[in-house]
Backbone as CSV, one residue per row, in Angstrom:
resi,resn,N_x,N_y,N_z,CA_x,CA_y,CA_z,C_x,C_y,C_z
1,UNK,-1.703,-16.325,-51.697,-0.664,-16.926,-50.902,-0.426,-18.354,-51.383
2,UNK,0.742,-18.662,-51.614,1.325,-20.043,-52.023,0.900,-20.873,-51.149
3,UNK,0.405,-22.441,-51.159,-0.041,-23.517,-50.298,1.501,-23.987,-49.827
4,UNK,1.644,-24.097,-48.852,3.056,-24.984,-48.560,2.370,-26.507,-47.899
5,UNK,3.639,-27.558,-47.788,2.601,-28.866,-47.947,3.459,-29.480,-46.536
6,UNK,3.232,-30.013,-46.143,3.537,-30.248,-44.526,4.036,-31.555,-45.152
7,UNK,3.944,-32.429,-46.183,4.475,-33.800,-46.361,5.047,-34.304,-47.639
8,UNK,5.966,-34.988,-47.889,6.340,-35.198,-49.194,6.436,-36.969,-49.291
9,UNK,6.286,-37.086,-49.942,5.660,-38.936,-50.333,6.312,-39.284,-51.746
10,UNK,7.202,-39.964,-51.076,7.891,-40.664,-52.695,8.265,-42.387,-52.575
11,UNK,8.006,-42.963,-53.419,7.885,-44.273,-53.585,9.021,-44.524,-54.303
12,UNK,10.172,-44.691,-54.240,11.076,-45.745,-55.029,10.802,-47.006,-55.359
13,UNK,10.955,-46.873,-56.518,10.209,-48.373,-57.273,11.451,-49.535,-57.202
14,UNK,12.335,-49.087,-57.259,13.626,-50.209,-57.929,13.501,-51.128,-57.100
15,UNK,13.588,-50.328,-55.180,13.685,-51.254,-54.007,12.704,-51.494,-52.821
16,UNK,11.688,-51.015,-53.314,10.311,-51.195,-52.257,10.725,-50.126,-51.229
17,UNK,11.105,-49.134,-51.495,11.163,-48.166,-50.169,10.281,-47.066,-49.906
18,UNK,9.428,-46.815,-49.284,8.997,-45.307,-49.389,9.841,-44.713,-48.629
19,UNK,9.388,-42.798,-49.017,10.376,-41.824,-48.100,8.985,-40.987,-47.896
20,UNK,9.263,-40.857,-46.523,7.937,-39.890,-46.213,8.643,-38.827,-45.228
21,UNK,8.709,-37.341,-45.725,9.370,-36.312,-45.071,8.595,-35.277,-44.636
22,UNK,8.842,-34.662,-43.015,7.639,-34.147,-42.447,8.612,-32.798,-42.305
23,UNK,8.404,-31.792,-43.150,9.068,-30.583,-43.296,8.183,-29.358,-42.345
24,UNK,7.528,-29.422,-41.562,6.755,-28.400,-40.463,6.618,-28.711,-39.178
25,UNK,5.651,-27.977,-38.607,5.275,-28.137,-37.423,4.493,-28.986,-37.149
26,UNK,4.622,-29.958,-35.820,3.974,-31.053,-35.846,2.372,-30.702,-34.800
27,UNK,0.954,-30.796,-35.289,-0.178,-30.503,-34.537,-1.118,-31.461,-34.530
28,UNK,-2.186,-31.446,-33.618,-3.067,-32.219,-33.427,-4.142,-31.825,-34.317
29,UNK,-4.042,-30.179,-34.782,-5.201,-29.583,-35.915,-4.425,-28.464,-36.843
30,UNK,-5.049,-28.563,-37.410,-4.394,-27.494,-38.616,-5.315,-26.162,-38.233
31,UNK,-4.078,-25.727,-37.519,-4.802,-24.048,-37.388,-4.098,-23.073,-38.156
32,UNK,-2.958,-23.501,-39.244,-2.572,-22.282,-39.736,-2.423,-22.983,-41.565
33,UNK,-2.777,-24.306,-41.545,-2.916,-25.271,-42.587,-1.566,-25.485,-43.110
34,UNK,-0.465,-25.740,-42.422,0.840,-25.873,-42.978,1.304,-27.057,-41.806
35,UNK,0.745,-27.403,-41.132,0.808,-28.343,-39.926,1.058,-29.439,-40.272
36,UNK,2.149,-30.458,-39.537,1.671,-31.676,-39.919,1.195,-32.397,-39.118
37,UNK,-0.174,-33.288,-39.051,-1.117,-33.889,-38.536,-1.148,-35.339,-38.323
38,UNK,-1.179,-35.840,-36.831,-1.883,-37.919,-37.429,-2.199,-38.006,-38.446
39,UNK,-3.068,-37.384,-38.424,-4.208,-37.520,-39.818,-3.735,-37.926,-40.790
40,UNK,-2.838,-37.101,-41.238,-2.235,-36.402,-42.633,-1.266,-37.552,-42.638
41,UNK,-0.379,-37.722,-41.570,0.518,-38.724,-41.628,0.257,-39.914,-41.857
42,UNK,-0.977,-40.713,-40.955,-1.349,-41.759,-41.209,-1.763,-41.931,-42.514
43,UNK,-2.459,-41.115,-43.121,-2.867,-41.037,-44.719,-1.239,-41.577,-45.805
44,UNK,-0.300,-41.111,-45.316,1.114,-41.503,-46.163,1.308,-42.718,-45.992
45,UNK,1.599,-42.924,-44.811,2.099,-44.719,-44.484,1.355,-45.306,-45.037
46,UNK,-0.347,-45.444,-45.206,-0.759,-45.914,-45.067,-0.771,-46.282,-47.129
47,UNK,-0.666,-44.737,-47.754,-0.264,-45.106,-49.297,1.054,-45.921,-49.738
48,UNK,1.736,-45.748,-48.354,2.950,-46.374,-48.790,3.053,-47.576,-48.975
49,UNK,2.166,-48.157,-47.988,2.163,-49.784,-47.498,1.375,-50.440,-48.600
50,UNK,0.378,-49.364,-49.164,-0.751,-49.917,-49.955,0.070,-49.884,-51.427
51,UNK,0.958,-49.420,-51.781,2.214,-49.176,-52.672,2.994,-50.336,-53.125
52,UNK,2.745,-51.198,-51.449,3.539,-52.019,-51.624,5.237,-51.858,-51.095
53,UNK,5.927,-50.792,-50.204,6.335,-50.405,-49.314,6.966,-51.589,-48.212
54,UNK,8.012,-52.087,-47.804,8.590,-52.357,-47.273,9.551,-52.006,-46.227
55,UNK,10.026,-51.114,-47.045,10.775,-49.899,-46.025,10.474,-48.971,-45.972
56,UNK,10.661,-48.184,-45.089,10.349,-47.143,-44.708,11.408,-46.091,-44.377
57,UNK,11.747,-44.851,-45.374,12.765,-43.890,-44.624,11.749,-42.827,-44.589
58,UNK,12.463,-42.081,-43.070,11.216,-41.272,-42.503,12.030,-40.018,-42.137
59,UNK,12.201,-39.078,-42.891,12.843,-37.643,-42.471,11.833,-36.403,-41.942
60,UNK,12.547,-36.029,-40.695,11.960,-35.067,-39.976,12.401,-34.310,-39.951
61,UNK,12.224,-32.541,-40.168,13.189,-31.673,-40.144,11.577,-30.548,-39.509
62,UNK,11.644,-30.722,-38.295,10.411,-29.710,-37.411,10.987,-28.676,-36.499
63,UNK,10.133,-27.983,-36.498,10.399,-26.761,-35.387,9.908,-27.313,-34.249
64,UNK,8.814,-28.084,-34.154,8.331,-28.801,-32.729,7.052,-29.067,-32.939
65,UNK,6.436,-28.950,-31.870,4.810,-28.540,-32.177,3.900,-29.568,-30.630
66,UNK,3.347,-30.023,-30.876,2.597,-30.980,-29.825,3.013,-31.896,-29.508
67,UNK,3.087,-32.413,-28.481,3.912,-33.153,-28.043,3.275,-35.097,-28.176
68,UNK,1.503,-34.728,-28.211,0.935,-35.727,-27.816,0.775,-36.406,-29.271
69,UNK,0.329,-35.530,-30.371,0.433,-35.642,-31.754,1.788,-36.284,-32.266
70,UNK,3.002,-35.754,-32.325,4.406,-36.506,-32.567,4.466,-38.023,-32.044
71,UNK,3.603,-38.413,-30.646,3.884,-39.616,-29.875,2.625,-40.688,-30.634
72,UNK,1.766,-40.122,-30.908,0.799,-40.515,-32.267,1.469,-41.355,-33.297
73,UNK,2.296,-40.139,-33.874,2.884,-40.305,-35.240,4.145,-41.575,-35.177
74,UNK,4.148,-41.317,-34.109,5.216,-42.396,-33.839,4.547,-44.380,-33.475
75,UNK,3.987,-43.967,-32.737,2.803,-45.242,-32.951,2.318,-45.877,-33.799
76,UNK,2.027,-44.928,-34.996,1.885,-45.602,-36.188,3.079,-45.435,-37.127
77,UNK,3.798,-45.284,-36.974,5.292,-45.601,-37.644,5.557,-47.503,-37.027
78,UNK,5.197,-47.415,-35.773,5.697,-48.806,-35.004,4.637,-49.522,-35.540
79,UNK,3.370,-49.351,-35.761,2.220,-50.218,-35.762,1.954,-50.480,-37.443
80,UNK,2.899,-49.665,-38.638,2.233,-50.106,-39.757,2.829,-50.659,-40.146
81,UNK,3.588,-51.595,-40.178,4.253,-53.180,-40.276,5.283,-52.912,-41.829
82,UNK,6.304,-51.533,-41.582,7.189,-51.686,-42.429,8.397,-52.730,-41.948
83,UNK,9.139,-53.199,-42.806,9.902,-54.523,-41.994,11.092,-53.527,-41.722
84,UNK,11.803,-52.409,-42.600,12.703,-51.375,-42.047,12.362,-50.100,-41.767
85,UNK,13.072,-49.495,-41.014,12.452,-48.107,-41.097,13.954,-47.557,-40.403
């Protein structure tokens, strides 16, 4: 069975932007391993910033998933000190 990847992480160099796109279901655990996680998420921002990252574009395209996990993900969207997003 093919791995599918719950996140895609791309760094544009020209203008300090990352793009971090959350193409699944959003969970607190990976029970079917295609999930996307705090975890997993915080792990991106956190390459992004370390990248050197300024902005931030953040595409979501989910079926849903947990409600408490998404409000997570969103916390650290506010808390990792991109100046746009």
């Amino acid at each position: 069975m093919k791995e599918r990847y719950s996140f895609h992480f791309e760094m544009k160099t020209e203008d300090d932007t990352a793009e971090v796109m959350v193409y699944s279901g959003i969970s607190g655990d990976k029970l079917w391993g295609d999930e996307s996680t705090p975890e997993d998420f915080d792990k991106e921002l956190k390459a992004a910033k370390k990248k050197g990252a300024e902005k931030l574009n953040l595409r979501i395209n989910s079926p849903g998933g947990d409600v408490f996990a998404a409000v997570a993900m969103r916390s650290m969207v506010i808390n990792a000190g991109f100046r746009d997003v």
